[in-house]
N, CA, C and O of each residue as an XYZ file, in Angstrom:
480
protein
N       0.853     -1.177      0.000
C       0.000      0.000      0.000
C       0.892      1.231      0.000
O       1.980      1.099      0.562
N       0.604      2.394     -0.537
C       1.238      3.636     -0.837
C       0.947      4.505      1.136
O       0.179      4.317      2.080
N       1.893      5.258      0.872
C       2.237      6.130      2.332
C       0.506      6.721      1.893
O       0.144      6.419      3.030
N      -0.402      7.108      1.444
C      -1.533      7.778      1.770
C      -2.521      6.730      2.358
O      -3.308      7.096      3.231
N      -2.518      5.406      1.907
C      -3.622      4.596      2.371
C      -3.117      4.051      3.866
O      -3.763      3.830      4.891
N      -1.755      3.931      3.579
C      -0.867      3.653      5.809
C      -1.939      4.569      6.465
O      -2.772      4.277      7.322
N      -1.603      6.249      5.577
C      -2.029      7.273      6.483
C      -3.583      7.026      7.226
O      -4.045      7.220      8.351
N      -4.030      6.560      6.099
C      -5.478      6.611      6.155
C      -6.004      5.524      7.416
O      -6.829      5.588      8.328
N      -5.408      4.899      7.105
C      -5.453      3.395      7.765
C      -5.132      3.260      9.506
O      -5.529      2.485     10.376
N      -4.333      4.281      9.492
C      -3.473      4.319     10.833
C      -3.806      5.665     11.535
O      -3.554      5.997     12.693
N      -4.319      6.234     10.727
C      -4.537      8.055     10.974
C      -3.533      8.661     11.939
O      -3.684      9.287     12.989
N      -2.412      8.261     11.225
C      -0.966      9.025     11.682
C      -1.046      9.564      9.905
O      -1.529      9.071      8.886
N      -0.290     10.823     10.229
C       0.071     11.354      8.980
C       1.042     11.109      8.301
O       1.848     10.270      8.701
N       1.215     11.720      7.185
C       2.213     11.210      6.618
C       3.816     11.402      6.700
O       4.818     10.703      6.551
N       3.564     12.463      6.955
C       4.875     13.395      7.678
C       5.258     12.405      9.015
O       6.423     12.042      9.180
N       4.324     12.060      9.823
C       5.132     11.043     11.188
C       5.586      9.830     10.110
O       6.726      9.374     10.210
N       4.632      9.296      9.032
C       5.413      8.031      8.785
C       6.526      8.018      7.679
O       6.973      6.927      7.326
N       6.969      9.108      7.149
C       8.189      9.148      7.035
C       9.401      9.101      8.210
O      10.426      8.438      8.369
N       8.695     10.197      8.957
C       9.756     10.079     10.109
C       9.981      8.859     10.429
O      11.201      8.718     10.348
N       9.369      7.625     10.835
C       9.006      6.608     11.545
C       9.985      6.081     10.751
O      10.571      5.214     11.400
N      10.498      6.209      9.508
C      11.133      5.279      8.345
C      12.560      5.618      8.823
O      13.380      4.872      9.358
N      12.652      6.851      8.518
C      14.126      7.499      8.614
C      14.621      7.487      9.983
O      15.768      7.855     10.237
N      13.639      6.997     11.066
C      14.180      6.504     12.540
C      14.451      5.165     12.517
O      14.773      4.791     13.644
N      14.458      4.053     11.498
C      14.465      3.102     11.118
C      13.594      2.224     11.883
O      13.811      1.013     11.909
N      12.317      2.921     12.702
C      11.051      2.102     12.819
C       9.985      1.763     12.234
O       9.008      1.503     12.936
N       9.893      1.678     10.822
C       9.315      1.381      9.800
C      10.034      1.180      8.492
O      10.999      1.848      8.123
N       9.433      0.129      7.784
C      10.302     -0.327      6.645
C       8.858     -0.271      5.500
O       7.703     -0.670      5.649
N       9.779      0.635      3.975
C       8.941      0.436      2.758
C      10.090      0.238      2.080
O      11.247      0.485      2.421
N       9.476     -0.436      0.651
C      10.134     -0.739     -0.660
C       9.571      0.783     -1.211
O       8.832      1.605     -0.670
N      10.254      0.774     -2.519
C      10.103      2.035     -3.295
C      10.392      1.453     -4.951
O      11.229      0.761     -5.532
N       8.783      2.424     -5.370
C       8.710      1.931     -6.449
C       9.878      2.092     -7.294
O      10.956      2.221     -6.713
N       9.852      2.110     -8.818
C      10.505      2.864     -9.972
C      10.471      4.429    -10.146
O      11.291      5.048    -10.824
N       9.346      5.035     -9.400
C       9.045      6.053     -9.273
C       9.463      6.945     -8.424
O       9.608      8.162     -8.531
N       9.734      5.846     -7.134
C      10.227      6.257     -5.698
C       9.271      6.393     -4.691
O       9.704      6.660     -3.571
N       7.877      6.251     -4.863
C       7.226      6.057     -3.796
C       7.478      4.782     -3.373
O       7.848      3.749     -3.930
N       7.041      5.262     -1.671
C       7.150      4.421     -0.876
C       6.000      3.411     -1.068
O       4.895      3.781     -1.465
N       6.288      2.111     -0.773
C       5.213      1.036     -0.631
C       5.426      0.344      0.678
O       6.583      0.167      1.058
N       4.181     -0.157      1.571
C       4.191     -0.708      2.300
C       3.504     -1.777      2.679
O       2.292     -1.613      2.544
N       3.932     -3.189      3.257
C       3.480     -4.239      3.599
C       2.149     -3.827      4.605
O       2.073     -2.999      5.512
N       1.017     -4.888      3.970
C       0.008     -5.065      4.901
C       0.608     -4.843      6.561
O       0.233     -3.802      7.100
N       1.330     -5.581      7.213
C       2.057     -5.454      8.809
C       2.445     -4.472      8.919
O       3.002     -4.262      9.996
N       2.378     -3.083      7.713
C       3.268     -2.179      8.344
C       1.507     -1.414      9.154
O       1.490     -0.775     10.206
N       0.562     -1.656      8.509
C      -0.590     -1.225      9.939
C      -0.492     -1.658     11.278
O      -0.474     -0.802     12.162
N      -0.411     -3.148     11.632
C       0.075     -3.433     12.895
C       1.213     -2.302     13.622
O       0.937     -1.714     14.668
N       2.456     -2.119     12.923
C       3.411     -2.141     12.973
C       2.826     -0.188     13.434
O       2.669      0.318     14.546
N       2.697      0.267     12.401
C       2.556      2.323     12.931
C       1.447      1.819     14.098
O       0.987      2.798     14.686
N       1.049      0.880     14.449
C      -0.576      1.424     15.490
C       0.450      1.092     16.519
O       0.562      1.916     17.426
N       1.496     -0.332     16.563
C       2.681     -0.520     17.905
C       3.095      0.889     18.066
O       2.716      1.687     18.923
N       3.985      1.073     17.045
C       4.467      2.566     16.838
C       3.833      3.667     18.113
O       4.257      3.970     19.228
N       2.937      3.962     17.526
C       2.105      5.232     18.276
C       1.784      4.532     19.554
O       1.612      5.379     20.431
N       1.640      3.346     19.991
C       0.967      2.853     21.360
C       2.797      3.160     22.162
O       2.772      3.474     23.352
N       3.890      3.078     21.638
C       4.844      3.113     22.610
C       4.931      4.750     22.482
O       5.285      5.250     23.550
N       4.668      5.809     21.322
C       4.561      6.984     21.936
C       3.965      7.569     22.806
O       4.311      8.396     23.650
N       2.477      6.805     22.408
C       1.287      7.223     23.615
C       1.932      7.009     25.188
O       1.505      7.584     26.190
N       3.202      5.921     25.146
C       3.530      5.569     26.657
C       5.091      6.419     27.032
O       5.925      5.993     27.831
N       5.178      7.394     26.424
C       6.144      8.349     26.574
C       7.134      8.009     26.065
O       8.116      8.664     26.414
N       7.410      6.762     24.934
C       8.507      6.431     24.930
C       9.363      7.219     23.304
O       8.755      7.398     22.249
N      10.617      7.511     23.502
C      10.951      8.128     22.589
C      11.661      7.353     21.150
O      11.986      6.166     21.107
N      11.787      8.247     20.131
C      11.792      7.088     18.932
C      13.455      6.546     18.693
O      13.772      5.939     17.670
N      14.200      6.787     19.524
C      15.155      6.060     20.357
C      14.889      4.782     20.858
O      15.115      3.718     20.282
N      14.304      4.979     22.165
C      13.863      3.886     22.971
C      12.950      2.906     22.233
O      13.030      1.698     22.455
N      11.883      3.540     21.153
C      11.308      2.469     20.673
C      12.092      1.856     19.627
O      11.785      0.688     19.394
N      13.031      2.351     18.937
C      14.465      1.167     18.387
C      14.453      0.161     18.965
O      14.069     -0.935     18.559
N      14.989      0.522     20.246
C      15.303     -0.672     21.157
C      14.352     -1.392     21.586
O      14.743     -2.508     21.928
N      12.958     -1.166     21.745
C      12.347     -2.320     21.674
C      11.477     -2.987     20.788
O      10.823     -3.980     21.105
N      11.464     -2.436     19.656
C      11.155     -3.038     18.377
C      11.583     -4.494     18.007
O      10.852     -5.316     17.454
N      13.170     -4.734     18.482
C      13.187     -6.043     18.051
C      12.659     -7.084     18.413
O      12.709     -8.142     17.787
N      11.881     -6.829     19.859
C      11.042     -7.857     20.113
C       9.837     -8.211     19.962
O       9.299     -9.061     20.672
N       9.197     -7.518     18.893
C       8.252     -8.022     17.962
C       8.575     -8.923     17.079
O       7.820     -9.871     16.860
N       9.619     -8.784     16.504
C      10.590     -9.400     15.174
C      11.305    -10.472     15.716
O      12.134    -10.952     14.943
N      11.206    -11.103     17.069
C      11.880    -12.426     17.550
C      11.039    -12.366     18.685
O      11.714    -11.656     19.432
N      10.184    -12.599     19.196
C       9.112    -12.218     20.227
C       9.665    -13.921     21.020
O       9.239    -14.219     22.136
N      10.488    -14.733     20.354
C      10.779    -16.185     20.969
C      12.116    -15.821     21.388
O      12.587    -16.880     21.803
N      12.796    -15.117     21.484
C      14.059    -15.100     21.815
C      14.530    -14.735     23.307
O      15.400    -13.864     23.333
N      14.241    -15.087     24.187
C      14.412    -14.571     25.663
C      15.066    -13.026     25.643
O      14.609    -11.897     25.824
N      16.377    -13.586     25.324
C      17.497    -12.742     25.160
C      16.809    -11.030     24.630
O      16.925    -10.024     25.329
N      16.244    -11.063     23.517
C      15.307     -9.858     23.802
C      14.562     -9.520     24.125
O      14.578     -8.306     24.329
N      13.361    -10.243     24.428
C      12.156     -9.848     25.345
C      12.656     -9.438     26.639
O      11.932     -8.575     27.134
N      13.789     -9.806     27.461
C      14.195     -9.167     28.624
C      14.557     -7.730     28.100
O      14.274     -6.617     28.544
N      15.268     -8.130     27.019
C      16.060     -6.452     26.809
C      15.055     -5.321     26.801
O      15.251     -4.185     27.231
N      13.382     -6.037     25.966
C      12.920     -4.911     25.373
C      12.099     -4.818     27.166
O      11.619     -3.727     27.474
N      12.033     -5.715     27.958
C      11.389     -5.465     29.063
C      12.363     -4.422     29.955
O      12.157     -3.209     29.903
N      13.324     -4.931     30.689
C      14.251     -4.353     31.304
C      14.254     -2.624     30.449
O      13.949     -1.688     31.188
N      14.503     -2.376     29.356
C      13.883     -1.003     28.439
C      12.912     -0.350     28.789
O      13.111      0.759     29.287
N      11.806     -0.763     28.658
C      10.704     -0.410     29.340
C      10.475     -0.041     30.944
O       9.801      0.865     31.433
N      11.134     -0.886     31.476
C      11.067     -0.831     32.941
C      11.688      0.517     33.538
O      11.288      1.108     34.540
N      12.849      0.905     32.631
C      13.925      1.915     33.241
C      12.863      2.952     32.342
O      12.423      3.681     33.231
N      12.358      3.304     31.313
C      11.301      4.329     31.110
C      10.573      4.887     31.646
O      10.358      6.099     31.643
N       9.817      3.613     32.488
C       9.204      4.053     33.837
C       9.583      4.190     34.893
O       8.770      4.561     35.740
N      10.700      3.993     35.199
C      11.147      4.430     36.205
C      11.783      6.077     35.967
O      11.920      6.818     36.940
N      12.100      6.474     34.722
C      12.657      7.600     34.157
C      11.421      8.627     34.505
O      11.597      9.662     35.147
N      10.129      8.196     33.988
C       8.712      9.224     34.472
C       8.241      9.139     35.994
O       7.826     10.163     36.538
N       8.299      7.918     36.698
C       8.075      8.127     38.109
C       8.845      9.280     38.562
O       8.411     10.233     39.209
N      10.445      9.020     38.011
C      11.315     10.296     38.858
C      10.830     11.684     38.193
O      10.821     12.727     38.847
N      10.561     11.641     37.290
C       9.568     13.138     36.399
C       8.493     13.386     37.284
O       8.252     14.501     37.746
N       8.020     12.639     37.460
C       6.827     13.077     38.452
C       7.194     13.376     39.625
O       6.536     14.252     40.185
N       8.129     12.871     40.228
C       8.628     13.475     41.274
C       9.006     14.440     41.373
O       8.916     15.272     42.276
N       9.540     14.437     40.316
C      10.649     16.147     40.227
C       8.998     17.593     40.578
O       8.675     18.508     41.335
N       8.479     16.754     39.285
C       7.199     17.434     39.210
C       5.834     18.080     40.464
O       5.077     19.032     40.649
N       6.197     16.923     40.978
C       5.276     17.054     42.466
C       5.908     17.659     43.431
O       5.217     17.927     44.414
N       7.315     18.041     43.463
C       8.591     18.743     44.328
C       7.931     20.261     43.831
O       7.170     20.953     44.508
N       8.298     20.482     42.852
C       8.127     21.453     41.931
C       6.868     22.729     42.158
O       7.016     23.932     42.372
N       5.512     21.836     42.001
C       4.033     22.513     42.603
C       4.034     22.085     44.154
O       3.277     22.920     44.651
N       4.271     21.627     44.715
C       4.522     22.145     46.000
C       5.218     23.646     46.620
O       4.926     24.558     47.394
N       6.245     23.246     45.781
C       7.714     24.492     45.733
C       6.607     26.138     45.359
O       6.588     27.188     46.001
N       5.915     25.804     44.261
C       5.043     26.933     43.622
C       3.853     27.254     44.292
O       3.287     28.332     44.115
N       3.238     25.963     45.420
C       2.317     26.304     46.292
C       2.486     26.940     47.589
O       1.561     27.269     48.331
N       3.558     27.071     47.781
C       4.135     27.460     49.057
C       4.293     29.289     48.498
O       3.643     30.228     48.956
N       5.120     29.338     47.644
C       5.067     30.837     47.010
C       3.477     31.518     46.780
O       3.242     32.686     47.091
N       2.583     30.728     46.271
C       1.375     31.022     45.947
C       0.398     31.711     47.737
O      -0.331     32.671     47.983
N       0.910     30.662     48.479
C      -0.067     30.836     49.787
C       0.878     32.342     50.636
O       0.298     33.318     51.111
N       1.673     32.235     50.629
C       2.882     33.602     50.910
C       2.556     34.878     50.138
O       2.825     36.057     50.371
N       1.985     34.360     49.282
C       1.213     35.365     48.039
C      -0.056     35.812     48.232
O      -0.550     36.939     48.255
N      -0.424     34.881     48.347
C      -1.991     34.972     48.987
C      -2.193     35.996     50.464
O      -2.964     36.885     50.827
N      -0.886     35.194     51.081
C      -0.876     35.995     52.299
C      -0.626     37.520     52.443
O      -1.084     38.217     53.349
N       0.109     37.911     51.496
C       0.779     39.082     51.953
C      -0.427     40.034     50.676
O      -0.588     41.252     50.599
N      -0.964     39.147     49.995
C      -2.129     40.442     49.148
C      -3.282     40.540     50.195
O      -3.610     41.716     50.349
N      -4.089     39.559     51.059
C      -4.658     39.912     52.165
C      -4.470     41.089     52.939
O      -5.295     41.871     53.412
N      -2.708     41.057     52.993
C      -2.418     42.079     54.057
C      -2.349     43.693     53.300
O      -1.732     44.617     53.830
N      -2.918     43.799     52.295
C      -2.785     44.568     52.009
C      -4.241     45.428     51.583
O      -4.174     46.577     51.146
């Protein structure tokens, strides 16, 4: 299928699924013409895609766990792409922390704020 019917299909645009190519998380053949063509799996494949963006993960990190779709029997990577995942989330727990430090930090200024426009 041509990059407009992926689009259609996946309702990612077309502009992400180039990107997706040139991050080498998606694979097309190219005609004589030079459009891109893509395998029926490459729908599976952009909806994985977007489900590991939807989970914060960057198109780095989803490199790295891409290959365990593509050997899903191989221990050896399903740990990798797990252990991957695991440190992601542990990367946003500490974001949230930082984060929840942060509006505290800004609630404390806010009530000091509060306080001293009262006093006025």
């Amino acid at each position: 299928m041509r990059i407009g019917e992926l689009s259609r299909r996946t309702g990612v645009s077309p502009r992400s699924l180039r990107y997706y190519e040139a991050q080498g998380l998606l694979a097309s053949t190219r005609s004589g013409t030079g459009q891109r063509h893509y395998a029926e799996a490459g729908v599976e494949r952009v909806v994985l895609i977007r489900q590991l963006f939807d989970a914060g993960l960057s198109s780095r990190v989803i490199a790295t766990v891409l290959p365990c779709v593509e050997t899903p029997d191989d221990p050896a990577v399903v740990d990798s792409a797990f252990a991957t995942m695991q440190g992601e989330r542990d990367r946003i727990d500490a974001e949230i922390a930082h984060l929840t430090e942060t509006r505290d930090a800004l609630d404390e200024l806010l009530d000091a704020n509060s306080r001293h426009r009262a006093r006025l």
